[in-house]
C-alpha positions as CSV (number, residue, x, y, z in Angstrom):
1,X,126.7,-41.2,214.9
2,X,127.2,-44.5,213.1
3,X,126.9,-43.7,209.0
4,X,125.7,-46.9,207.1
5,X,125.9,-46.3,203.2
6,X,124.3,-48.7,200.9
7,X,126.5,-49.2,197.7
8,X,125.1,-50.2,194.5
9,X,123.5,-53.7,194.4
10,X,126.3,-55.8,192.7
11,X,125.7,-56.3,188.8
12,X,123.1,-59.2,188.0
13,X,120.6,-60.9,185.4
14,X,117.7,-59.2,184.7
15,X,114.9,-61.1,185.4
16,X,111.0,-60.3,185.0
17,X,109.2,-60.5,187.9
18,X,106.6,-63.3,186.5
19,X,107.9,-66.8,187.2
20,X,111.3,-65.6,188.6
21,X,110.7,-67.4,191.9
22,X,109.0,-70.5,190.0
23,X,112.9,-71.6,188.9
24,X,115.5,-74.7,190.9
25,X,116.6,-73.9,194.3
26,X,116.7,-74.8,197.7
27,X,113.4,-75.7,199.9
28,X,113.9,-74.4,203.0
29,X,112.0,-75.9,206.3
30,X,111.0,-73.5,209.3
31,X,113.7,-73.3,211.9
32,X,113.5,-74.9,215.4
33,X,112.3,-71.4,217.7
34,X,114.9,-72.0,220.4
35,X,116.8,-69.2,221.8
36,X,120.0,-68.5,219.9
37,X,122.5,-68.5,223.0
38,X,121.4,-69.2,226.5
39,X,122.7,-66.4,228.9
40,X,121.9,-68.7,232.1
41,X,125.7,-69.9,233.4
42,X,127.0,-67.5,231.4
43,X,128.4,-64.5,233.8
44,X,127.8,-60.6,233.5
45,X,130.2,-58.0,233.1
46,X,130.5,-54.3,233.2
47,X,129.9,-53.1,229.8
48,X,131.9,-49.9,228.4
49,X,130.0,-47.2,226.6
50,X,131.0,-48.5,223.4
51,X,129.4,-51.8,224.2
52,X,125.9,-50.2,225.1
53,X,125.5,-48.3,222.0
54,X,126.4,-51.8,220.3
55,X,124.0,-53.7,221.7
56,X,121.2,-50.7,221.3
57,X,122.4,-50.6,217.5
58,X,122.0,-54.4,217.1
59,X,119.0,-54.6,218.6
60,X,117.6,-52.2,215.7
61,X,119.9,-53.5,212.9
62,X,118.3,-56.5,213.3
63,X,114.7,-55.6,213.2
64,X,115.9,-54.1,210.1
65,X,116.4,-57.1,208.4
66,X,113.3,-58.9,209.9
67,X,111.3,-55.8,208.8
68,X,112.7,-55.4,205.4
69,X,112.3,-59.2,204.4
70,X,108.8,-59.3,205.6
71,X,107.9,-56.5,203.2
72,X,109.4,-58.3,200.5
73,X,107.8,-61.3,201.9
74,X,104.7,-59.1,201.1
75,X,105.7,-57.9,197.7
76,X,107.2,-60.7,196.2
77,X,105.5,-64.0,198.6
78,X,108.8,-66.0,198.2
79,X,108.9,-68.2,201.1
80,X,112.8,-67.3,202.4
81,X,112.0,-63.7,203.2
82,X,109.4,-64.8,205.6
83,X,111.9,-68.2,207.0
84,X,114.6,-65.5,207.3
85,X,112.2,-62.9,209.1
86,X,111.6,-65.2,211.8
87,X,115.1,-66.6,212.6
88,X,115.8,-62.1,212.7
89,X,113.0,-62.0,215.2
90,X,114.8,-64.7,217.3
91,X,118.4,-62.8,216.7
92,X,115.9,-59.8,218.3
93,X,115.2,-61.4,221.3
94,X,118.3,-62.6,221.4
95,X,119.7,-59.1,221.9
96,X,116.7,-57.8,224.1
97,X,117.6,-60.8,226.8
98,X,120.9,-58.6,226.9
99,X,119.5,-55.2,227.4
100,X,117.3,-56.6,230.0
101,X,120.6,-58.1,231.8
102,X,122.3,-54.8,231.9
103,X,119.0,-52.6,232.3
104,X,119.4,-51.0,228.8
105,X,116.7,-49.1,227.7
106,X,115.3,-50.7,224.5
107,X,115.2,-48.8,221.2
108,X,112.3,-50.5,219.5
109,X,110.4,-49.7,222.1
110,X,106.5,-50.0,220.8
111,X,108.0,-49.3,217.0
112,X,105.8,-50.8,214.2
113,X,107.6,-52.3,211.5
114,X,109.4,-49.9,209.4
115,X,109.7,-47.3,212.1
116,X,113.3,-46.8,213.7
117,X,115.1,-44.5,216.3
118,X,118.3,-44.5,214.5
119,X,118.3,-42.0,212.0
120,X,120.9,-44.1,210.0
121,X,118.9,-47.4,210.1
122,X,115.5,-45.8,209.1
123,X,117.4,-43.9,206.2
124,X,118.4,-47.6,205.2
125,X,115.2,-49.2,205.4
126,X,113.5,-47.3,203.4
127,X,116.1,-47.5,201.1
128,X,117.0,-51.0,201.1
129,X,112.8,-52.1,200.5
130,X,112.3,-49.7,197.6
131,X,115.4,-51.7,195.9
132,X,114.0,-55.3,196.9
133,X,110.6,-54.2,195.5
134,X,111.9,-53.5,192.0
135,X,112.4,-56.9,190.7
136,X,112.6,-60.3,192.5
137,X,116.7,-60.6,192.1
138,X,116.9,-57.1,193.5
139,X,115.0,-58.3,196.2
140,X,117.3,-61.3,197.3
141,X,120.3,-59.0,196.5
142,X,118.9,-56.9,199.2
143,X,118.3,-59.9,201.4
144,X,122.3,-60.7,200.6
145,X,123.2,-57.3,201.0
146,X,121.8,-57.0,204.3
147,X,123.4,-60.4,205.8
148,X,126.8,-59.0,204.2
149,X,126.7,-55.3,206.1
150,X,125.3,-57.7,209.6
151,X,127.9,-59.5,209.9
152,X,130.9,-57.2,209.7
153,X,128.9,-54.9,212.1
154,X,128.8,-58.0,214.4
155,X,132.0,-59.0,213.8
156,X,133.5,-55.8,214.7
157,X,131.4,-56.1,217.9
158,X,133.4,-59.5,219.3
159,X,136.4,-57.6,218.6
160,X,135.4,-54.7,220.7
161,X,133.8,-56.9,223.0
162,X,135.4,-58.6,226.3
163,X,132.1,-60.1,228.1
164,X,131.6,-63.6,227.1
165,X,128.0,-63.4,227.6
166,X,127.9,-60.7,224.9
167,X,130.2,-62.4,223.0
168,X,128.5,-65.7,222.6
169,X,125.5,-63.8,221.2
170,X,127.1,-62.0,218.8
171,X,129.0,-65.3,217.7
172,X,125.5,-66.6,217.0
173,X,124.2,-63.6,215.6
174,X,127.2,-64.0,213.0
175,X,126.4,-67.4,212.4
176,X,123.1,-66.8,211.4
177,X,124.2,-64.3,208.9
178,X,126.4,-66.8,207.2
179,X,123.7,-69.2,206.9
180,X,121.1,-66.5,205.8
181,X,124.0,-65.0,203.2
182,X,124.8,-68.6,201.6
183,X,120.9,-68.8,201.3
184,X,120.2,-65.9,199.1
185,X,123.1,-66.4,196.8
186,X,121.9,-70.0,196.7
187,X,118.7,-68.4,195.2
188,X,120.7,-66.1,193.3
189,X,122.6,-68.6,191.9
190,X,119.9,-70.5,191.2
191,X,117.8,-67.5,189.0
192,X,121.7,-67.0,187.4
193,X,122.0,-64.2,188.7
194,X,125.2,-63.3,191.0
195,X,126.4,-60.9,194.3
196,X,129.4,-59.4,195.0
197,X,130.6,-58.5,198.6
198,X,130.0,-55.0,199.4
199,X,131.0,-55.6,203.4
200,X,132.6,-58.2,204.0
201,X,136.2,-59.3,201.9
202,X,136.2,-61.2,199.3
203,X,137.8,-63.9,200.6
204,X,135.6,-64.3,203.6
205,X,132.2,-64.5,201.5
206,X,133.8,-67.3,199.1
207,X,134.8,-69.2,201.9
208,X,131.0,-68.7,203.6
209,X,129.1,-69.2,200.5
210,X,131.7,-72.4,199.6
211,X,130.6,-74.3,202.5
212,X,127.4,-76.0,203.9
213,X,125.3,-74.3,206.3
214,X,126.6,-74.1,209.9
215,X,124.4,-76.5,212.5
216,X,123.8,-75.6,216.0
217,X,124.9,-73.2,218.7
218,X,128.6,-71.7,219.6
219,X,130.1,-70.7,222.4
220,X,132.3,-67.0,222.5
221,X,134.7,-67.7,220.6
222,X,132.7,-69.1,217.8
223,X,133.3,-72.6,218.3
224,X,130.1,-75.7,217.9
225,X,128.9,-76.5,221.1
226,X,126.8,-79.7,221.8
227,X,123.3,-79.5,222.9
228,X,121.4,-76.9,224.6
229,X,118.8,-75.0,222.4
230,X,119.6,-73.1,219.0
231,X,118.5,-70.7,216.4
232,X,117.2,-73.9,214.7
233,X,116.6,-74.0,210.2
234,X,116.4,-76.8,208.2
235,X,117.4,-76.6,204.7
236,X,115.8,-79.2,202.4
237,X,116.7,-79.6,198.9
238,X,114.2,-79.2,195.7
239,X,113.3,-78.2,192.6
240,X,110.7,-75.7,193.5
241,X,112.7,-72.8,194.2
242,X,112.0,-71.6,198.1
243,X,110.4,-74.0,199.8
244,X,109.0,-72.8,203.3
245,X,108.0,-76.0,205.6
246,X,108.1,-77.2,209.3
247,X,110.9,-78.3,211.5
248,X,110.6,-80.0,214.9
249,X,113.8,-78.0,215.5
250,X,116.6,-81.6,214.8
251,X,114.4,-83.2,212.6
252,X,113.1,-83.4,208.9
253,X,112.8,-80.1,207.0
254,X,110.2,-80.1,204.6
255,X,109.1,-77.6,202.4
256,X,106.4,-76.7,199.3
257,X,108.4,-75.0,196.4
258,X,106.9,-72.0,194.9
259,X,107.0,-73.7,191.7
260,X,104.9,-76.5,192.9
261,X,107.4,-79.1,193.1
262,X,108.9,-80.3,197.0
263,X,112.1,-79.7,199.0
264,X,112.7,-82.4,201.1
265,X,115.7,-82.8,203.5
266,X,117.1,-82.9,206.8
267,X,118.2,-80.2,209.0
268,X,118.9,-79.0,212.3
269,X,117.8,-76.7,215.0
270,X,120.5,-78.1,217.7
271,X,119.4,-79.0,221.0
272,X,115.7,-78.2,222.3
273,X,114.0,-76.2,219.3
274,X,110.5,-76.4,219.9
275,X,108.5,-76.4,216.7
């Protein structure tokens, strides 16, 4: 059985919950709702054991995080829990379009939110929402913290990997955690309050949270590829601390700070994001 242990939240300014959300940050636009990878062309392989319990574990890791930042999208109503729970619903069906390939029995399943098969992952959830609901900081270190364990658990899976079709999800999987990760230590940042890598090394997260947001699709090997539809976001810059908006999926991000105060910008869902 996989064991997942949540370490303490890294060491941060205490901040009351009252007005936290209302300081400068970033407005963030709605992504584009495009798949993340397109399997069509792509060929199917013969997955190994290890690969099946992969995808079965992804599949619930990230409902997870969809399921934990809508709670704190509940408790806390800062718009990038709920821009972030969407773009998890898309990595979701990203992953089911692979269990349906290989005729994988799904693990969600008729699951409400909050409720997991894994044993592991519920133990986590539950965890990981009474943390975010204790002050607004703990709740976007959980939001970092969660984009931090993702990606090395999908990392791991390219190495383990040799199908490119499961490879070129899981490429875009991790892309979307990198972009999701430099978005709540943005916020972080921006409330001066800071994260420290509990997954990932150290010299991976500085280069992800040192460089802009990644646009657009990739191929297996992690490499931008032109066209064809995407996971979609637009980030738009503002005073108003999160900012959630609309995006025509290549277009103009433009979102309403909680502060009152706009985010404006443009963004990108690559390819044929519908809106």
């Amino acid at each position: 059985m996989r064991t997942i242990r949540l370490t303490a939240l890294a060491t941060m300014v205490i901040l009351t919950a009252a007005g936290a959300f209302a300081q400068g940050g970033q407005g963030w636009g709605g992504g584009g709702k495009g798949d993340c990878a397109k399997l069509d062309g792509l060929p199917a392989g013969t997955l190994s054991e290890a690969e099946k319990a992969g995808l079965l574990f992804t599949r619930e890791e990230e409902k997870l995080a969809r399921d934990v930042y809508t709670a704190l999208y509940e408790t806390w109503e800062a718009p990038i829990f709920l821009h972030i729970a969407g773009s998890e619903q898309r990595h979701m069906d990203a992953v089911k379009a692979l269990l349906d390939r290989y005729a994988l029995t799904d693990p969600v399943g008729a699951n409400p939110a909050g409720v997991f098969t894994d044993a592991a992952l519920q133990e986590l959830y539950d965890d990981l929402v009474l943390k975010g609901k204790l002050t607004p900081v703990d709740g976007l270190a959980v939001g970092a913290t969660i984009e931090d364990l993702d990606l090395r658990d999908v990392m791991k899976l390219v190495d383990e990997s040799d199908n490119v079709d499961l490879d070129t999800v899981y490429s875009n999987l991790a892309r979307g955690s990198r972009n999701h990760l430099r978005a709540f230590v943005g916020e972080l940042t921006a409330l001066g309050a800071t994260y420290t890598p509990q997954y990932i090394d150290a010299a991976l997260y500085e280069q992800i949270v040192s460089t802009p947001r990644e646009r657009g699709p990739v191929d297996a090997n992690g490499k931008p590829v032109g066209g064809g539809p995407g996971c979609g976001g637009c980030g738009g810059q503002g005073q108003g601390g999160s900012g959630h908006g609309t995006c025509d999926g290549a277009g103009q991000g433009n979102g309403q700070g909680s502060s009152g105060q706009n985010g404006n910008g443009s963004g990108s869902g690559s390819g044929n994001g519908k809106p």
